[in-house]
C-alpha positions in Angstrom: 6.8 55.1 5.6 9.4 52.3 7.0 9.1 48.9 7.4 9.9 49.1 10.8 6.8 51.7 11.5 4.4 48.7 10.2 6.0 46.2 12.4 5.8 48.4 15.8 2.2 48.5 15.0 1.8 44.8 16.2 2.7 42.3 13.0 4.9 39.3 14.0 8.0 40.1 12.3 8.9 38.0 9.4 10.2 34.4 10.6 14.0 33.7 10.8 15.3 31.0 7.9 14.8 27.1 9.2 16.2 24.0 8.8 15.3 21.8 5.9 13.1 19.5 8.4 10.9 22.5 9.2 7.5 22.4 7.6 6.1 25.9 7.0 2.3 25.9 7.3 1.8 28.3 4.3 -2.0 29.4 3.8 -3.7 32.1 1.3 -3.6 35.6 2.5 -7.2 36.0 5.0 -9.7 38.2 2.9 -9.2 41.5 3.1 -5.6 41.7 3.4 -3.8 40.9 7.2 -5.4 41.7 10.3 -5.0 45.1 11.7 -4.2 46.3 15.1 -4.5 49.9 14.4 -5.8 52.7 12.0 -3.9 53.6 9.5 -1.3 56.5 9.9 -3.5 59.9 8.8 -2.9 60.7 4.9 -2.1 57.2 3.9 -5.4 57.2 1.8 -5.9 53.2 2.0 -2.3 52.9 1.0 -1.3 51.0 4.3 -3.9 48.5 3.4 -1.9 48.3 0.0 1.0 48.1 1.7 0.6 45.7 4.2 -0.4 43.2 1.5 2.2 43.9 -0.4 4.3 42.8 3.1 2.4 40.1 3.1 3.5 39.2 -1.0 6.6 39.6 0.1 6.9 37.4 3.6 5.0 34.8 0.8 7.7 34.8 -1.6 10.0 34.8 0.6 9.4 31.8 2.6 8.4 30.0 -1.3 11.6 30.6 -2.2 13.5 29.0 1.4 11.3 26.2 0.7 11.5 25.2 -3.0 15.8 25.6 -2.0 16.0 22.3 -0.3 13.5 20.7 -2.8 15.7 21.3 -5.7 18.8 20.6 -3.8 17.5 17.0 -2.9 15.5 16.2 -6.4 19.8 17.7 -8.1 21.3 15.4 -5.7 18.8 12.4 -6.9 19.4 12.8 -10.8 22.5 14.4 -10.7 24.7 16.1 -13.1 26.5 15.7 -15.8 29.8 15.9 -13.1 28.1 13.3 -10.8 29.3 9.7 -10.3 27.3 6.8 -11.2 25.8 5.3 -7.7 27.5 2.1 -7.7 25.4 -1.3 -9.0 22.7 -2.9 -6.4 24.9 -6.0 -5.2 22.3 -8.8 -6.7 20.5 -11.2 -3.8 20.9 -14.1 -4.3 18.0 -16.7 -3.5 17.6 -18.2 0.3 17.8 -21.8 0.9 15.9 -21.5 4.0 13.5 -19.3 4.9 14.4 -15.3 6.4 15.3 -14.5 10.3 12.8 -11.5 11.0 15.0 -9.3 12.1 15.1 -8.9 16.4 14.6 -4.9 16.1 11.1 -5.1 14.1 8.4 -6.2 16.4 5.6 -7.4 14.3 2.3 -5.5 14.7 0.6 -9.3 14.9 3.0 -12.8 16.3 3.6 -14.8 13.5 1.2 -18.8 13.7 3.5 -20.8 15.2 4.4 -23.5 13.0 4.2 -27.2 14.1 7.4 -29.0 15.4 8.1 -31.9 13.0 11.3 -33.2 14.7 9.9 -37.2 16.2 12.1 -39.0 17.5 12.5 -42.3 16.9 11.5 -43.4 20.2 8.5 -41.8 19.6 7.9 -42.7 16.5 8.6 -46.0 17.2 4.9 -46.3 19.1 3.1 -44.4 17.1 0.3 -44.7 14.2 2.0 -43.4 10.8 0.2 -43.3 7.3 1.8 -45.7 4.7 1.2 -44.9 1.2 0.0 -47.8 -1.0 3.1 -50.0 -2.1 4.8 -49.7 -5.9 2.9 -52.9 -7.8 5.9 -54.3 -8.6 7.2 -54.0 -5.1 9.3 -57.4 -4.0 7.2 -57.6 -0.6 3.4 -55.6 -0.7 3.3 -54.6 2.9 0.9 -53.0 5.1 -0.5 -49.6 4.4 -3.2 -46.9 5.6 -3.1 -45.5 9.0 0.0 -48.9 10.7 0.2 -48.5 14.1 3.9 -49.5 15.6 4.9 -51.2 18.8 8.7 -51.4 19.4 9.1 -50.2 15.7 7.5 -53.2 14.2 4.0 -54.2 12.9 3.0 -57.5 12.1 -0.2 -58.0 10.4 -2.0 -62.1 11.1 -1.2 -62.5 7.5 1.4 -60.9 5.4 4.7 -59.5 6.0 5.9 -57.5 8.8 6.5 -53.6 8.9 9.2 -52.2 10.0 10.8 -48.8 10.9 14.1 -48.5 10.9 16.0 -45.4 10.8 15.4 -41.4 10.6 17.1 -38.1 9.4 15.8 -34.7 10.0 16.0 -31.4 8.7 13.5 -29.0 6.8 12.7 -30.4 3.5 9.1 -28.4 3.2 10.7 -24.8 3.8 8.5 -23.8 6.6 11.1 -22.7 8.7 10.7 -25.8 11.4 12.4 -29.5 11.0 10.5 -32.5 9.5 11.5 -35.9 9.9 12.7 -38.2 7.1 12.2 -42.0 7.8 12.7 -45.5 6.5 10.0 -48.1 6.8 11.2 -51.5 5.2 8.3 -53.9 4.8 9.6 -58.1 4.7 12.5 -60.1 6.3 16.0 -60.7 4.6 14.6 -59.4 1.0 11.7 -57.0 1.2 10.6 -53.5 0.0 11.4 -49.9 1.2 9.8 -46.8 1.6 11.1 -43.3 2.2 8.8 -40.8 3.7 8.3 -37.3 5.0 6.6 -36.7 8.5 5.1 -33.8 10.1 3.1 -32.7 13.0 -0.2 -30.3 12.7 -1.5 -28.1 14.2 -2.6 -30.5 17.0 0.4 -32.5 17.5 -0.7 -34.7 15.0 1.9 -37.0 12.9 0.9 -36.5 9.4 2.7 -38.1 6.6 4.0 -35.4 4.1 4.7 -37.5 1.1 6.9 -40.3 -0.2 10.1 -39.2 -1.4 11.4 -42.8 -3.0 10.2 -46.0 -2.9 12.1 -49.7 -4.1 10.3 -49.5 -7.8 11.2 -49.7 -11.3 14.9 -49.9 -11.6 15.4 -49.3 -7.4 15.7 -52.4 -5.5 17.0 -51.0 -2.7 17.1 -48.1 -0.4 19.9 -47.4 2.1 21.7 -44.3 3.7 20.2 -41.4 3.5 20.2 -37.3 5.2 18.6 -34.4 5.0 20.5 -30.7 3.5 21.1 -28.2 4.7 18.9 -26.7 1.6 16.0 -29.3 2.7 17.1 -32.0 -0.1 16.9 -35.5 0.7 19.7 -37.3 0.0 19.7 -41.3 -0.5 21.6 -44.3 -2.2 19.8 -46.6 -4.4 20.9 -49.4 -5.5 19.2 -51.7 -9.1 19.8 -55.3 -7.0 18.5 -56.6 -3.9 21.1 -59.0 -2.0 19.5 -61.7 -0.1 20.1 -64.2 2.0 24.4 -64.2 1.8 24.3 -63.7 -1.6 27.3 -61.3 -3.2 27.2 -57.9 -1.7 29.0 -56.5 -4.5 26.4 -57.7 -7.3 24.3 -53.9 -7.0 25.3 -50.9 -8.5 25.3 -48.1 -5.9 23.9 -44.7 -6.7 23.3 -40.9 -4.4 20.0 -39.0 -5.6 18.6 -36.0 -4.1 15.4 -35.3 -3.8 13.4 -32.2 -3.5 10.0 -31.0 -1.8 8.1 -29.7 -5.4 4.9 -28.2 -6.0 3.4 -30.9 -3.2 5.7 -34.1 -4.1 8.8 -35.1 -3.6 10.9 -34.9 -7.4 14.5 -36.0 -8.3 16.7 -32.6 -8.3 20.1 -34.2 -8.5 22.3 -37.2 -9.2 21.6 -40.0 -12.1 17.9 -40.9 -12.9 18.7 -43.9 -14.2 21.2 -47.4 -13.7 23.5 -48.3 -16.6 23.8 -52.0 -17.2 24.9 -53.8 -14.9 27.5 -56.1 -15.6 26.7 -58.9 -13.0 23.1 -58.8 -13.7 21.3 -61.0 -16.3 17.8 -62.0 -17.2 18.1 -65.8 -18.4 15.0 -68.3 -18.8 15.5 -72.1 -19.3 12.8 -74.4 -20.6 12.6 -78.2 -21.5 10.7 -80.4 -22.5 9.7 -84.1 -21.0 12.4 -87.1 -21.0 11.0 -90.0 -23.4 12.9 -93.2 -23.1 12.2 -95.2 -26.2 11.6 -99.0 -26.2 14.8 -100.9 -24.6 17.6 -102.3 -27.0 19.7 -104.6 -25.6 18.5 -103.9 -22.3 18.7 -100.0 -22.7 16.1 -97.3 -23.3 17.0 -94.3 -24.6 16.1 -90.9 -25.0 17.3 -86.7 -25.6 16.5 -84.1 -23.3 16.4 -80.6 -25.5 16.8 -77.7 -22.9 16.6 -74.2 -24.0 18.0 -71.0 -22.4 17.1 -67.9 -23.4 18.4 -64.5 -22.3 15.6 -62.0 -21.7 17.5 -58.6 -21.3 20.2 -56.6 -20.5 23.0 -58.0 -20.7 24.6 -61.4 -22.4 26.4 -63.8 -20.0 30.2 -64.7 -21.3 28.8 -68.2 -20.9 25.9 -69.9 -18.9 26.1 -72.9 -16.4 23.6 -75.7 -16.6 23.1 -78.2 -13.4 21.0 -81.1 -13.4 19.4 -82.9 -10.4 18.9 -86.1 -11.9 18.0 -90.0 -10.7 21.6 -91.8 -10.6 20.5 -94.4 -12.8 20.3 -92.5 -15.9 23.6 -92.7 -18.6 24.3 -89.8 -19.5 25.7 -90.6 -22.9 27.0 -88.7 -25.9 29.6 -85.7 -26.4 26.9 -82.9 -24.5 28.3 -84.1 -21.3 31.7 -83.1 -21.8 33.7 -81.5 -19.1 30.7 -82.1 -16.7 31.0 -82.1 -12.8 29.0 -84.7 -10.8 28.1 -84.2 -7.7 26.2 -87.5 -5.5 23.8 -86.7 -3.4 22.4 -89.8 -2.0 19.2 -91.0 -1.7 19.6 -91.8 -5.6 20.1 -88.1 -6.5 23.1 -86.9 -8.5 23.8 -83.3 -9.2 25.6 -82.8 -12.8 27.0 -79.7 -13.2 28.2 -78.4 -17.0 29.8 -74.9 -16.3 31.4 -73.5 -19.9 28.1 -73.9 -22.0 27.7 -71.2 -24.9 25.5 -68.3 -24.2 23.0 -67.1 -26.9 22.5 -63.0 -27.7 20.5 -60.8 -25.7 17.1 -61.4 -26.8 18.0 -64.7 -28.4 17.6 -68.2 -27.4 19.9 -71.6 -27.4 18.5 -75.3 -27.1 20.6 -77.9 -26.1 20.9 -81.4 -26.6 21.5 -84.3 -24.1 21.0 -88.1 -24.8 20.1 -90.2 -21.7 19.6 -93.6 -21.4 18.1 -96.0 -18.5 18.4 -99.6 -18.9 16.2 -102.2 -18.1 12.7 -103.4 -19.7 10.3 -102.1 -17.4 8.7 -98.8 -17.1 10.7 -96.5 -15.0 9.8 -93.0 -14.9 10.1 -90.0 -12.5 11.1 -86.9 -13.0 14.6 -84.4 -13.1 15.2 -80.6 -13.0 17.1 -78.4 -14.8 19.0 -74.7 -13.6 20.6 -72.1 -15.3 22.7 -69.4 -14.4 24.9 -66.6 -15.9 28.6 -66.7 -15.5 31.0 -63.6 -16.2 34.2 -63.7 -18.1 36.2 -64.1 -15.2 33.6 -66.8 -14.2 32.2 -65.0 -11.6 28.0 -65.6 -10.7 26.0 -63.4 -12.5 22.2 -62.4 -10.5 19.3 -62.8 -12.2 16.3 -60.6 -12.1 13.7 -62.9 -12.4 15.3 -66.1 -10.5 11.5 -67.7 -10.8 12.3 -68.8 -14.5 15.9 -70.2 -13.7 15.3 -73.7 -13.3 12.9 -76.4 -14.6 11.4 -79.4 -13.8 10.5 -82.4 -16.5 9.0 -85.2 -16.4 10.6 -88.8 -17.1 8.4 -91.1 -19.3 8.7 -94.8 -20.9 7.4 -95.9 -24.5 6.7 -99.1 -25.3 
């Protein structure tokens, strides 16, 4: 019996081959072999039964076999032979510096939270309340802090210093994809302290102090320029010496840190972390002790001032300066006044000024000698002061860190 005699008796003939996209709904065989349409041709005996399933078989293997072809062709071109070219190296990503534009074409199945705008201006800012962290202890001017609110940029407290803002940069230094603003508040008048924070917005609209990224402490005295990164790092100059009130702009030592949004603070990620020496900075100290005029002979009382000058730290002066504000009717007398500079200043006063005096070791002190006399018989006493100060090699002024201990004053006293 033909094939053909099996399909005129109503089977779908078998399927044309398909395209590798095609799916082919495959099944088991129903029970009892394919549906029939029809008896069975007379002296077939059961055997069209047997040989329709063994149609079936067939049709079965057959579509198997078109759709294992593909399979294999795609899992060969996968692994590839032992012919095949190695698939060239995944180019390596490198990390973002700013957060990732969703792409335009992919429509998110929920809008993103919008994130809070954090770029103030300063002429908002300018009126508004801001949270000031606690000032550094060893801060030169303690200002205000907590919740400060600001009125043309400036808060003045009934006692204390006043607050001021004074300059902003902007950029994105917490990586949330929107702009924060970086700004300067400087608490005091000439000399004073600094602070340089972050500020942000919530979800409200609220400013909202981020952190503190630097503040005038330890070995910064001073905080000028700074900007914000592209990358979100702050970037600032320091400097290790405050200049006040016209003294020499060229005594600091100029550094540029960056400064990095870490693990919820702001950390040092680039530049030096520390000053070197600075060569016109010194730490001197001068003490003394009081003036005692002895009894008078032949007319004249006299007496030695022992001054001592003692340099703290850092670095040794190539020689100190001495200057003495002294009544004008002491003698100076003896070789300790050599090469001095006098100075009148009315009123009794005389300034005496001894500028080539030899400086002791860092860490080391130096007393000095100077005999005085007063004449006449009667008690006369009163006091005099005494300042020091570090000179360079080219004789230049040397600042001091701790001016407070500079200068001295004694008192003048009589013996009988």
């Amino acid at each position: 019996m033909s094939t053909p005699d099996v399909v005129d008796r109503g089977r779908a003939p078998v399927p044309p081959a398909w395209d590798e996209a095609d799916t082919l709904p495959l099944g088991p065989p129903p029970a009892g072999g394919p549906p029939e349409t029809g008896g069975g041709h007379p002296g077939d005996s059961g055997g069209g039964h047997g040989h329709r399933r063994r149609l079936w078989l067939t049709v079965a293997a057959v579509a198997a076999v078109v759709l294992l072809v593909p399979l294999l062709a795609y899992a060969i071109a996968r692994t590839g032979g032992e012919d095949d070219q190695p698939a060239a190296p995944r180019p390596t990503q490198p990390a973002p510096t700013e957060p990732a534009v969703p792409s335009p074409t992919t429509a998110p199945t929920e809008p993103p939270a919008a994130v809070p705008d954090g770029r103030i201006p300063m002429s908002v800012l300018r009126n508004a309340t801001v949270f000031i962290p606690a000032w550094p202890s060893d801060a030169f001017v303690i200002g205000p802090s907590g919740w400060v609110r600001f009125t043309n940029g400036q808060n003045t407290p009934a006692n204390g210093d006043p607050l001021h803002l004074t300059e902003a940069a902007y950029g994105d230094v917490d990586h949330d994809g929107a702009q924060e603003t970086v700004v300067s508040v400087f608490a005091g008048y000439e000399g004073g302290s600094w602070q340089l924070l972050a500020l942000d917005r919530d979800a409200n609209g609220k400013i909202m102090t981020i952190g503190r990224v630097v503040a005038t402490t330890g070995q910064i005295k001073r905080i000028g320029d700074f900007s914000v990164t592209q990358a979100g790092y702050v970037r600032v100059r320091v400097a290790d010496f405050l200049v006040c009130c016209g003294e020499d702009g060229t005594l600091p030592q100029w550094q540029t840190r960056s400064y990095a949004w870490r693990s919820g603070k702001f950390v040092l990620v680039a530049g030096p972390s520390t000053f070197p020496p600075n060569p016109r900075v010194t730490d001197l100290a001068v003490s003394a002790a009081a003036l005692v005029l002895g009894p008078a002979v032949d007319g004249v009382r006299h007496g030695t001032l022992r001054v001592t000058v003692t340099v703290r730290k850092v670095v040794r002066p190539d020689h100190v300066a001495l200057m003495f504000q002294m009544p004008a009717d002491l003698i100076r007398e003896g070789d300790g006044w050599t090469g001095e500079r006098v100075e009148p200043q009315g009123g009794g006063i005389v300034w005496v000024h001894l500028d080539n005096m030899y400086a002791p070791a860092v860490g080391a002190s130096r007393t000095y000698a100077f005999n005085l006399g007063r004449t006449g018989t009667a008690s006369q006493e009163g006091s005099l002061a005494v300042t020091v100060a570090g000179r360079t090699d080219a004789n230049k002024a040397m600042a001091d860190v701790h001016a407070d201990d500079n200068a001295v004053t004694v008192a003048i006293r009589t013996t009988a």
